[in-house]
N, C-alpha and C positions, 0 to 999 in steps of 0.2 A: 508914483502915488501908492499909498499904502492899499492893498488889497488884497485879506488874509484866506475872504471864502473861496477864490477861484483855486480850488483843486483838481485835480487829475479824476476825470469823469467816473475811470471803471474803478477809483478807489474811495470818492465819496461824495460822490453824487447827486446825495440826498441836500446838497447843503447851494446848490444851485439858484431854487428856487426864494433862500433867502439873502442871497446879494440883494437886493434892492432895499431893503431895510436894513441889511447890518453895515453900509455905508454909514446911513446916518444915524445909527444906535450908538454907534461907537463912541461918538461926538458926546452924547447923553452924558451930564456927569454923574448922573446917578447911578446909572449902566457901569460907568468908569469905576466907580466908586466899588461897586459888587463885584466886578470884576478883578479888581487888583485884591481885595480881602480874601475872594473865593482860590484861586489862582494861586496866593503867597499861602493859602491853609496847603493847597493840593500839592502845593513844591515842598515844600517841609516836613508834609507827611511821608515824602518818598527820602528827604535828605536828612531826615533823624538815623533811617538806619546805617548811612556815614558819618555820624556823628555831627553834623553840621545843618545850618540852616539861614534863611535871609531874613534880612527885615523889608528892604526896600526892591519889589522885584524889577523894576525899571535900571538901579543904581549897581545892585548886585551882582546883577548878570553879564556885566560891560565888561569885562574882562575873559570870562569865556570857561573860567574855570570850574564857577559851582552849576552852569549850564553843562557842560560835560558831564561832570559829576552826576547831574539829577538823571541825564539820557542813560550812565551805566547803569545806575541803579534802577531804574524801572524796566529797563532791556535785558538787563543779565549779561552783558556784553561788553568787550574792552573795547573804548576809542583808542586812535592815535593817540600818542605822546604830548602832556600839552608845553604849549611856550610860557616858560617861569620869569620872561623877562616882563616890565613894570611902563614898557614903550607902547606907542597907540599900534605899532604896527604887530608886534605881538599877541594884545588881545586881538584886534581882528583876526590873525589866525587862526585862534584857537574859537573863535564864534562860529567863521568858515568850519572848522573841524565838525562842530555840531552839527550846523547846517547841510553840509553833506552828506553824514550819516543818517539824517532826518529824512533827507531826498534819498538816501539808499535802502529807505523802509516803504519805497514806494509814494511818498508823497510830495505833490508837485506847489514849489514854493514861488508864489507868485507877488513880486514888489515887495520882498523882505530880501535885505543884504544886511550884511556884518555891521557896516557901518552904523546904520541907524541902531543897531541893537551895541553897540559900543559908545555912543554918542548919548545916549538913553534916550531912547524915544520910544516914550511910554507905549504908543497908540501900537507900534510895531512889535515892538516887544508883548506886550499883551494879546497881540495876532500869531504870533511866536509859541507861546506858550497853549493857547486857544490849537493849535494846531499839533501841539503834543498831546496836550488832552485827548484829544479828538483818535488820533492814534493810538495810542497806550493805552487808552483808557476806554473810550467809547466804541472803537472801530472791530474788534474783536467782539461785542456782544450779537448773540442771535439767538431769537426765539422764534419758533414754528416760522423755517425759510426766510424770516426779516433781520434784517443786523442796522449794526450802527445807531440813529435818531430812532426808527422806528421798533428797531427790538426793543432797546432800554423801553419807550414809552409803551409798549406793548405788555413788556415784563411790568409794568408799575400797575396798568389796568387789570392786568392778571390775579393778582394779587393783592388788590386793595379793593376788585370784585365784593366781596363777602360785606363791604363795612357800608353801611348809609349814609348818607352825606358825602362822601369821597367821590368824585368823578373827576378823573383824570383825563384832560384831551388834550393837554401841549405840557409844556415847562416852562410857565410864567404862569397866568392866573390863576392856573389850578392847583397851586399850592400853598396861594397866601392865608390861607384859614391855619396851615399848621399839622390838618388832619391827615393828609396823603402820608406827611412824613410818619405821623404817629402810626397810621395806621399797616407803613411796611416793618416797622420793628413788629410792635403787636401780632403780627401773623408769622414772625419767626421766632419770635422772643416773648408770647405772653405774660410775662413775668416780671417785665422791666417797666409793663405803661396797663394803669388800669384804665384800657379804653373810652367804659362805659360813664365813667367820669366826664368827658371831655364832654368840651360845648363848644359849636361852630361859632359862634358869635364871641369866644372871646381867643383871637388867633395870637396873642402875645402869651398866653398860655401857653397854649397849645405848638407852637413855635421854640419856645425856650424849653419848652421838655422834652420835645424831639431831640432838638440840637444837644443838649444836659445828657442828657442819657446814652446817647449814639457815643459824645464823645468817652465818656466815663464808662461803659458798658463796652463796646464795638469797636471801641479803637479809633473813631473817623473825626478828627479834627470838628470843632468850629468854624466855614466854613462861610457862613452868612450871617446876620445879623436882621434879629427879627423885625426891630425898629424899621431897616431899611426895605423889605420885601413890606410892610404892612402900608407904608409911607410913600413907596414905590404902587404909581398905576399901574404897569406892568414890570414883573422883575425881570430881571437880567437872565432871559432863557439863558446863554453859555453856564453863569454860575450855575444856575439850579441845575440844569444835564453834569456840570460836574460834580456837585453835590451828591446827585442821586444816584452817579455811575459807584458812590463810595459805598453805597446802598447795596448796590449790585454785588459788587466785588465782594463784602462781607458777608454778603449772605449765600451768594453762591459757593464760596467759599465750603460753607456750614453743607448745603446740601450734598458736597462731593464728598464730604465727610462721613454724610450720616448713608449712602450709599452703598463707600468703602465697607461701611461698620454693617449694615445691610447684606453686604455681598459675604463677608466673613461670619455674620449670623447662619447662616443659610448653608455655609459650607457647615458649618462646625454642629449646625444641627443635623444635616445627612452622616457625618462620621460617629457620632453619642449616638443615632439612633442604628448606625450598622451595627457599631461594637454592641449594642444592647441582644438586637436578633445574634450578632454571635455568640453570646452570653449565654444567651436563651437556648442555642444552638447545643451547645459544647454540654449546658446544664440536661437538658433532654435526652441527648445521645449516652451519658457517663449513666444518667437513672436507667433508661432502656437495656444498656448495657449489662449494666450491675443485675439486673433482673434476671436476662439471659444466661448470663453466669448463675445466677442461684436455681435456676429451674433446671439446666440442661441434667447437673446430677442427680436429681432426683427423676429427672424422666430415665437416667442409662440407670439410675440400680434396681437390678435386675438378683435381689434378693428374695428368694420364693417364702410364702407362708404355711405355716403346717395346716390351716382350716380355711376352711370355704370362707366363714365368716371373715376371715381378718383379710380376704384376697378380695372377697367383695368390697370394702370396706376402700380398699384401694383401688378398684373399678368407681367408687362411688367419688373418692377424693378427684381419684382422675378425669370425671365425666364434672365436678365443680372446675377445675381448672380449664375444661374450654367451652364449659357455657359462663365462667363469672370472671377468671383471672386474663386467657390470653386475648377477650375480643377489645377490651378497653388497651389493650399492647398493639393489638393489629392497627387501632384507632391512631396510639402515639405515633407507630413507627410511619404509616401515609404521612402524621399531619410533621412528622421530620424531614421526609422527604421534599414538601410540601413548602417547608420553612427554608430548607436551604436552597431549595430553583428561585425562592421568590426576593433571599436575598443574596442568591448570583445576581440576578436580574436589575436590582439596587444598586450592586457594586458597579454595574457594569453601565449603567446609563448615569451615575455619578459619575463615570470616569477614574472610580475605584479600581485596583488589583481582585482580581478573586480571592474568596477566602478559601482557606485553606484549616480543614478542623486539625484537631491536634492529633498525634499519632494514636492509629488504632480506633478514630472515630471519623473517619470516613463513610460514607451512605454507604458505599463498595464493603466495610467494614461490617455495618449492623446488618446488611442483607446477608453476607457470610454467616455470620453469630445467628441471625434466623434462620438462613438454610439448614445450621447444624441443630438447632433447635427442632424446627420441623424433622431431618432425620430423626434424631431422639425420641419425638412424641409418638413417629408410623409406629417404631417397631416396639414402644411401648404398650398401646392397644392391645396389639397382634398379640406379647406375652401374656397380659396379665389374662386374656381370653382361655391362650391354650393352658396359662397355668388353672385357671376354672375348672376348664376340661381333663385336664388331670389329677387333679383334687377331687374331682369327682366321680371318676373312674377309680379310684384310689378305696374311695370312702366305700365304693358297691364290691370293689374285690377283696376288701377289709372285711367289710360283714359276712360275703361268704365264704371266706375263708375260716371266719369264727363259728356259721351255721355247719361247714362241711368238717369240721374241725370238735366241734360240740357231739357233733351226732356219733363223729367212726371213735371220741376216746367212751360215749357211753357205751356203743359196742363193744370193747375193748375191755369194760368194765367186770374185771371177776376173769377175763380168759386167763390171767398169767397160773391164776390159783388154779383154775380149774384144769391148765393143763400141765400141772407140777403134781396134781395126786396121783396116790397109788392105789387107789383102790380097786385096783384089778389083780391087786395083789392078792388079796384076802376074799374078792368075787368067786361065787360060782361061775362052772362052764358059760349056764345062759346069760349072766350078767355080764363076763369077759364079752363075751359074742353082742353083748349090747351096747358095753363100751367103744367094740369095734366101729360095730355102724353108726355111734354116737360121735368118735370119731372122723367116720369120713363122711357125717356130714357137717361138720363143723370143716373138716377142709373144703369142703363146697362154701359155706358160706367163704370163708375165708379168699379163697380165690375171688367169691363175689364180688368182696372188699378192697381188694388189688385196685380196681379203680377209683375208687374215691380215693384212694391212699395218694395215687399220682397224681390225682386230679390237687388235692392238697397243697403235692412238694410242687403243681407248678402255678400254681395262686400265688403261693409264698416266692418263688424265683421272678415269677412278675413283677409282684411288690417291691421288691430288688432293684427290677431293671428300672422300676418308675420315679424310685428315692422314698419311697414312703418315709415318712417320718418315722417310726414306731415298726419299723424293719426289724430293729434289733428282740424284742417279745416275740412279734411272728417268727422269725428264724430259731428262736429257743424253740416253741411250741413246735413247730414243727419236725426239729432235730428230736425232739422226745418221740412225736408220735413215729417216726420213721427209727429211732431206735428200740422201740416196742416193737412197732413192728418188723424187725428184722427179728427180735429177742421172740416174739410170737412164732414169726416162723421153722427157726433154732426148737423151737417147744413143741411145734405141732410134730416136725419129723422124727423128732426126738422119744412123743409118744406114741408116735405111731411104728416106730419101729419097735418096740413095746409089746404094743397089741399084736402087733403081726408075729411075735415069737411065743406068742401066748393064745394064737387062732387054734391049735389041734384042742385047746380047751372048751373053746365054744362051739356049739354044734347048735343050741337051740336059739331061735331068733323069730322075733314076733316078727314079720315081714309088713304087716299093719302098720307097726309102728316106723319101721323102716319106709314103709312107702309113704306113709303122714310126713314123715320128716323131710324128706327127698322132694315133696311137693308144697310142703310150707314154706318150708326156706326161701327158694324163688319167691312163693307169692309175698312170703314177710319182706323178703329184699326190693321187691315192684312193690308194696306199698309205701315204702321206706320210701324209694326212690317218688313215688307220687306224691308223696306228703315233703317232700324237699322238693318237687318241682312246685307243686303250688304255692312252699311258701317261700320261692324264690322271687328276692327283689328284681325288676328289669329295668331298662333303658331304652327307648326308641327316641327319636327325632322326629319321624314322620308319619303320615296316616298309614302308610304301606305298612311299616315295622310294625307297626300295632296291631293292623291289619292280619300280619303273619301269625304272630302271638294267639290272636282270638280262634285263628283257622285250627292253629298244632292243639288250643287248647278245645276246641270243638270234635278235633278228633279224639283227642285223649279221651273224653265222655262218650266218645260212639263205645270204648270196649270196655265201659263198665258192666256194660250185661255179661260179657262172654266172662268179666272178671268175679262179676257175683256168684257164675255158676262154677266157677274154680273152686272160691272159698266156698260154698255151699258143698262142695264134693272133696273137699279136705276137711269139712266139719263131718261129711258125713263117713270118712276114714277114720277118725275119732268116735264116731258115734257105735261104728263096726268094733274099735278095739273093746272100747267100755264094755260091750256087749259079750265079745268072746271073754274079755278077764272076769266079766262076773259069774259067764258061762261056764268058764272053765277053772277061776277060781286062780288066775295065772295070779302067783307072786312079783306085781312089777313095782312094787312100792308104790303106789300110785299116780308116777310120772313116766312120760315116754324116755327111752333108756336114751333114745338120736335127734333127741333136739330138746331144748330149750322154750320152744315155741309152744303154746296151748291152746287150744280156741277160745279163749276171753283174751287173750293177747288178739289173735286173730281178727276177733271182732270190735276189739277197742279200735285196732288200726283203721279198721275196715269203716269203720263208725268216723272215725278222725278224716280219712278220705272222704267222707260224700259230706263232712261239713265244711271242708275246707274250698269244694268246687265251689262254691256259692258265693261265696269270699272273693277266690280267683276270677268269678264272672264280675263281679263290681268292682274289682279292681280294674279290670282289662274295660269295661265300660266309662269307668272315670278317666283313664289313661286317654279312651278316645275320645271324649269329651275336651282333653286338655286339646290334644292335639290338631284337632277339629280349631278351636280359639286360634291356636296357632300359627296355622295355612289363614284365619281369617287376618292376620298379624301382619303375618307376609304379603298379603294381597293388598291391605290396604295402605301399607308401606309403599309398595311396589305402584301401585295406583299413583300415589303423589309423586314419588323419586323419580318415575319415567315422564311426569308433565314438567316438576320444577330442571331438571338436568337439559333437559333440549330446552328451554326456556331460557337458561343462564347461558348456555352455550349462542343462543340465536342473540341475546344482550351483548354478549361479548363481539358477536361478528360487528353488530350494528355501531358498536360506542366505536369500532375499528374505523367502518367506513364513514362514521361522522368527523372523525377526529383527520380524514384525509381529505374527505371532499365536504368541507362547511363551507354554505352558501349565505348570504348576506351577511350585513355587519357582526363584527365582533360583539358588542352587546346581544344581538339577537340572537346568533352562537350561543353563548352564554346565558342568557336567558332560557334558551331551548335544551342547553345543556343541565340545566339547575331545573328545570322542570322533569325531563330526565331522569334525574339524577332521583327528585322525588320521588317516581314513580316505582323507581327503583325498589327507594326505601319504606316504599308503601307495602312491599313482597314480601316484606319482611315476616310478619303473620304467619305466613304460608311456611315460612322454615320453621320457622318457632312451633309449628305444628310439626312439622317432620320428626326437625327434636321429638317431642313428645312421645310420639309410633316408634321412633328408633329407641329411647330409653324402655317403650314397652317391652318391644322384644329382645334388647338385652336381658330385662328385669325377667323374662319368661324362659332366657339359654337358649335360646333359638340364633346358632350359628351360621347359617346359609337363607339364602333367599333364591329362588330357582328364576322367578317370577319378573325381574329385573338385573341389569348389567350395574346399575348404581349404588354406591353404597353410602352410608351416611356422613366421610370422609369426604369421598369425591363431592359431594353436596356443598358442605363447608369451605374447602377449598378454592371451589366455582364462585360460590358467594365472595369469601375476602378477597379472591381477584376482581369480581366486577368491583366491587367498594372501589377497591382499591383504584380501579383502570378508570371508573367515571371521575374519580376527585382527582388524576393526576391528569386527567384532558380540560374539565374544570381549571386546573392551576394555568395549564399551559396558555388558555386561553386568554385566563387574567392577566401573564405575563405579558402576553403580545397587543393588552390594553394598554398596560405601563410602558411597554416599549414604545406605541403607537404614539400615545400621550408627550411623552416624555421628548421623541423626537420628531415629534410631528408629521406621523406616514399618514395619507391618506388613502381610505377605502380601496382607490384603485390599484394603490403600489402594495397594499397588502395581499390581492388578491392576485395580481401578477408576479409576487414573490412565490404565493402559495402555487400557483400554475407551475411557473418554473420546478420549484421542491417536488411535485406532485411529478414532475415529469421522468423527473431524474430519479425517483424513489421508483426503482423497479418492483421491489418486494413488495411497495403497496403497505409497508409497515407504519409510515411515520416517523422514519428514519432511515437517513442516509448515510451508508459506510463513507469508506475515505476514498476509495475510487470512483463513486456516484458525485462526490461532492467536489472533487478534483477535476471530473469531465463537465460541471456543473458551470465551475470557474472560468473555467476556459472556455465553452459557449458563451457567455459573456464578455468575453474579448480581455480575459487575466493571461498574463504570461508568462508560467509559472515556472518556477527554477526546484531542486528539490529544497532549498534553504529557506523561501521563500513561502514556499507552502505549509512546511514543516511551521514555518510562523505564526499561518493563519491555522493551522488547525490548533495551536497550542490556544487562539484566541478563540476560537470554536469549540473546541473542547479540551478545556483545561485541566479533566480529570483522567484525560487519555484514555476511553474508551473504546476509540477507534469508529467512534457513530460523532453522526450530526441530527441533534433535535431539531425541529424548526425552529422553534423559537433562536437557538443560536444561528439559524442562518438569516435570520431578517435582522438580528442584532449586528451581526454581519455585513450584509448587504445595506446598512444602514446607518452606517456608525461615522462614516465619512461626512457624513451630511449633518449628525448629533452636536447640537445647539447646548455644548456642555462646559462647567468649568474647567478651567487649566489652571495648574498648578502657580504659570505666570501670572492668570489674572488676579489670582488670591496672594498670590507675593505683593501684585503691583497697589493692591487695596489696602495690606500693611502699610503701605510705604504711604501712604498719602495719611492714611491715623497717625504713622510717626513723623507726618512734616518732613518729608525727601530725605530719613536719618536713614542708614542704614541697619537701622537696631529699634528697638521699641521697649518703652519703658513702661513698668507696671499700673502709673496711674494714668497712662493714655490709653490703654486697656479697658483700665477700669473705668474711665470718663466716657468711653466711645463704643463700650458692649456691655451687654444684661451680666448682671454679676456672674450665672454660671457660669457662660460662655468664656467672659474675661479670666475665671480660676479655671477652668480647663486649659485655656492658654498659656496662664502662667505655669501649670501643674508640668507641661510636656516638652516649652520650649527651651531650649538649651541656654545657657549663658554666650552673649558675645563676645569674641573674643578678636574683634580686628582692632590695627591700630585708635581709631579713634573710638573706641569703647569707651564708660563710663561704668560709675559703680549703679548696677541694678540693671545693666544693660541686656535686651533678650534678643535673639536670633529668630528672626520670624523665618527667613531665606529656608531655614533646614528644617523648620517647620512646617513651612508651604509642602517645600518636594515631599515628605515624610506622608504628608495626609494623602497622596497622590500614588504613596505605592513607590517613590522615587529614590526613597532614602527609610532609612529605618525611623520611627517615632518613639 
């Protein structure tokens, strides 16, 4: 006796509960009726793609062959050989053939034999087919743990949720209105059924649009007949579960599709947005670079200027370039640093290769090109200071060289002539004997003058050793007065041995006059010398030097009284001679015969010293007034330098031991570190003031500071490292949010990562060399070989440093467990957009991804080139490996 539902319990079980009604369903001609229209739609839709098809499924099947035929096609699978002969015994074995392939897919076939399906007997035959369905079609669906009856009808209520009027609760009444069917196109396909049109009340509509559209649109046969589901009190559940299974199959279809295309959106969006950061990367480092190169030569030339003006001037450009040019560079070259950890960190939880910048721009590179940079700028400072201080050294040995130089050529003034006459020739006795002592006290002076002569030639040998600019004038002028005076003293000997062959003539000699002269001279020479020391420029630095200055020049005012009565008593040896020559009526022509000197000379001088002290006092007064400013310059420098230096130094210890021992979560890290970090740059003020006090006392030449160890260097320096030290512990920590994120570590494994690293980092740096991170391994139960390890460190540190960051070791410790693509599963999601081709074609592309995405694909992937290639054919396979690092793209 025919009985199709008793199957095999653990294969379909579900179908138990309706043996008692599908006995006498079957019977139903109306049922019967559905059944064979629904059933001959579902075989033909699978035996079109053999080219072949029934009309009669009772009649057609009796021989065994287009039932074979339907089993390969729906299985993908070769039967047996069948029997080609036209005998009853023939087709029975080739229905047998089916039949046991049928029961070889695990399904138990109960009171169906060959016979009755050769003999046609409908009822069996349609229990036959009912039970391939059921298999092939329906047995394979599952949604949320349900399969078979209850997934499909699960999948239909799922999905037709959204619409009013739909309520699906079996496969008979609840589809006769029409709307169920409209309403699963509609929710994958809006485009093919304007829903809001429909009306429950008229289900022959709504029936025949379903059906019209599915088949013309979806592919899915005709199937049922609306007349008969409407006309029918209950339809034929088997039909409608196969109808609807056709439902299933095409639209799940559709969803594995737009998945695939989903899964390669997603890839191809992580690879445009690395190549972009590397774009970004490579465009960064070449600008930075380019910079570095332009500044480095102008910080090494080290071409001096002949004025103060044009060296300040270069003090002034060099003090714009690191308060306005290098701090927005400090800024670039962190936030490079910055960009490239964060897109290792990308590459690497992508399941990307590391990147690799192009030569000569590596971070190892820029920090290079900055190190040399920073050399260049120390020792730039340092020169353009000392060349200050020798410019101005320059400029005070210049002047007195010209004041020491002025005064011995107007001494000099008239001696050539006056010691080239002869007028001793044609003198009397007394006059010979006048010349004599007029003579030797001109070699007094002369000797006088010996000093300043030297003091001269070594002003000028100075100037020499310093480079003065304007060497070559002083060296003339000099070489003249030192060839005068050799030529002066050639003339003085010269007269004087002269006179001395011509003493037996001279017997008379006012000794007056001789002693006036003998005692002018010195004092004309000391007031000479006083009137050049007071109007000598100085130099001090400190309050001491000035100090000394006022002391030498306070003494020098204690002996103007002993100096007053000198000239008072050389005036009054003049006043003696006046006296005796009018007394006695002496012929002296009216000048002294031994000197040159007068008392209105005398007194002029004497008059030009006590105006010039006065002078000397306010000058020495303003000097210590500056200087005074100065120490206050210092001190208040030194005041701030020694609070903000142990300040930045104690910021430094602290970002150290945060960055090793952070306590709670990562965001709270983070958060505390960004608050931090603010408070930081709230300090900022405080330097900017520094600045200010330190361009003071450049701007004032004040070279030393006694008062502090700090200088306005070490300041800046301390600064760009904290910047710098709080945004790369900042980065580090957002990394290890991306890593956390990305592969799902939680709180507790990050913080027994951090234990672990914390333990094995001896230095306490935040970073582990290669021997800490090797004994690291192996306390955790690694077994390392040296080929082995060599491995992991190249995946630890790629850039060969010889150190482990943390962040690379939780990437590390973590990566085995990383919920990432593969290169396979992005192949395998090609493959389902190209329909199981081995190749993919540009408008499955373009039908299946966003247009970039689709012209990025076409732009990179290669032509296929295996045998069963086509014209336009592309190679997704070397595409896949290529984005993975695996093959070149």
């Amino acid at each position: 006796m025919y009985n199709m539902e008793q199957y095999d319990d653990d294969e379909i079980d579900y179908m138990h509960q309706e043996d008692a009604w599908d006995r006498d369903l079957l019977l139903d001609p109306a049922w019967e009726k559905q059944q064979r229209k629904t059933f001959t739609a579902w075989c033909n839709s699978h035996l079109r793609k053999a080219g072949t098809q029934i009309d009669n499924i009772e009649e057609d099947f009796r021989d065994g062959l287009k039932l074979m035929l339907l089993l390969e096609v729906i299985s993908g699978e070769r039967l047996a050989k069948p029997e080609r002969g036209k005998m009853r015994v023939h087709k029975i074995s080739n229905v047998n053939k089916a039949l046991d392939f049928i029961t070889g897919k695990g399904v138990k076939l109960v009171s169906i034999g060959a016979e009755e399906i050769v003999d046609g007997n409908a009822k069996m035959t349609l229990g036959m087919i009912w039970t391939i369905i059921l298999r092939f079609a329906i047995q394979d669906i599952s949604v949320e743990e349900t399969s078979a009856k209850e997934g499909l009808l699960l999948w239909c209520q799922r999905k037709t949720a959204p619409y009013k009027n739909v309520n699906i609760q079996n496969f008979h009444i609840s589809w006769k209105d029409g709307l169920g069917f409209c309403a699963l196109i509609h929710r994958h396909r809006p485009e093919l059924i304007d829903y809001g049109k429909l009306r429950k009340d008229d289900p022959m509509t709504n029936l025949n649009t379903a059906f019209d559209v599915a088949e013309k649109y979806l592919d899915i046969p005709k199937m049922l007949d609306a007349e008969d589901i409407i006309s029918t009190l209950r339809p034929d559940e088997k039909a409608v579960m196969t109808y609807v299974s056709c439902y299933y199959h095409a639209f799940s279809g559709k969803q594995k599709a737009e998945t695939a295309a989903n899964r390669i959106c997603k890839v191809l969006a992580v690879n445009q947005e690395n190549e972009q950061l590397m774009e970004d990367y490579e465009k960064l480092a070449s600008d930075l670079l380019e910079w570095i190169r332009r500044t480095i030569p102008w910080l090494e030339n080290r071409m001096p200027e002949n004025t103060m003006q044009a060296m300040q001037q270069k003090l002034e450009d060099f003090r714009d370039y690191r308060r306005l040019h290098k701090p927005p560079k400090v800024q670039e070259k962190c936030q490079l640093e910055i960009n490239f950890n964060t897109l290792q960190t990308k590459l690497r939880l992508s399941n990307r290769p590391a990147f690799m910048p192009s030569e000569g721009k590596m971070v190892s590179d820029i920090n290079n090109a900055w190190g040399n940079l920073e050399g260049a700028e120390k020792g730039y400072e340092e020169w353009l200071l000392n060349e200050i201080r020798r410019l101005e050294r320059l400029d005070h040995l210049a002047e007195k060289f010209r004041q020491k130089a002025a005064i011995h050529e107007a001494w000099t003034e008239g001696k050539e002539e006056m010691l080239q006459k002869h007028d001793y020739e044609t003198a009397s006795l007394s006059d010979i004997k006048a010349l004599l002592k007029k003579h030797e006290a001109f070699e007094s002076d002369l000797a006088a003058h010996q000093d300043r002569v030297e003091q001269i030639a070594a002003i000028a040998q100075e100037l020499n050793e310093l480079d003065y600019y304007d060497s070559p004038s002083v060296n003339a002028r000099c070489q003249r007065i030192c060839d005068q005076w050799d030529a002066l003293g050639a003339m003085t000997q010269k007269r004087s041995e002269a006179l001395q062959r011509t003493e037996k003539l001279l017997e008379t000699i006012d000794q007056l006059y001789l002693e006036f002269a003998k005692r002018a001279a010195p004092f004309n020479n000391w007031m000479e010398g006083a009137m050049e020391d007071l109007q000598d420029t100085f130099i001090v630095h400190t309050i001491e030097e000035i100090q000394g200055l006022s002391t030498a020049h306070e003494q020098f005012k204690a002996t103007l009284p002993e100096a007053d009565k000198e000239r008072q008593a050389i005036l009054g040896i003049h006043n003696e001679i006046a006296k005796i020559v009018q007394t006695y009526h002496v012929n002296m022509a009216g000048t002294n015969p031994y000197t040159t000197i007068n008392p209105q000379e005398v007194n002029a001088k004497w008059d030009k010293v006590r105006q010039l002290v006065p002078q000397r006092d306010q000058a020495l007064i303003e000097e210590h007034a500056r200087q005074q400013n100065n120490e206050r310059l210092r001190r208040q420098f030194a005041n701030q330098a020694n609070v903000i230096g142990p300040w930045i130094q104690a910021k430094m210890e602290e970002i150290g031991r945060i960055s090793i021992e952070m306590h709670g979560t990562l965001e709270d890290q983070l958060t505390h570190l960004r608050q931090y970090e603010k408070s930081i740059v709230n300090y900022k003020p405080k330097i900017d003031q520094l600045e200010g006090d330190h361009q003071l006392i450049q701007e004032a030449l004040i070279f030393d500071n006694k008062h502090t160890n700090y200088t306005m260097e070490h300041i800046r320096v301390g600064w760009e490292q904290l910047l710098t030290t709080i945004a790369r512990t900042i980065n580090e920590i957002e990394n290890q949010v991306l890593t956390r994120d990305a592969k799902g570590i939680t709180q507790e494994q990050l913080n027994e990562y951090r234990a672990s690293f914390n333990h094995f980092d001896r230095k306490r740096s935040g970073i582990m060399d290669a021997e800490d991170f090797k004994t690291c391994l192996i306390s955790v139960g690694y077994n390392l070989g040296e080929n082995e390890f060599s491995r992991i460190m190249s995946i630890v540190d790629p850039n060969r440093m010889g150190m482990v960051t943390f962040q690379a070791f939780i990437d590390f410790m973590s990566r085995e467990t990383a919920d990432t693509d593969t290169a396979d599963q992005v192949m395998a999601s090609f493959k389902v957009l190209a329909g199981d081709k081995n190749y993919i074609l540009a408008d499955e592309l373009l039908r299946e991804l966003p247009p970039d995405q689709a012209e990025y694909c076409m732009a990179r992937m290669a032509p296929y080139t295996g045998p069963d290639a086509v014209p336009g054919a592309l190679d997704y396979m070397s595409f896949s490996t290529a984005l993975y690092g695996e093959s070149d793209l």
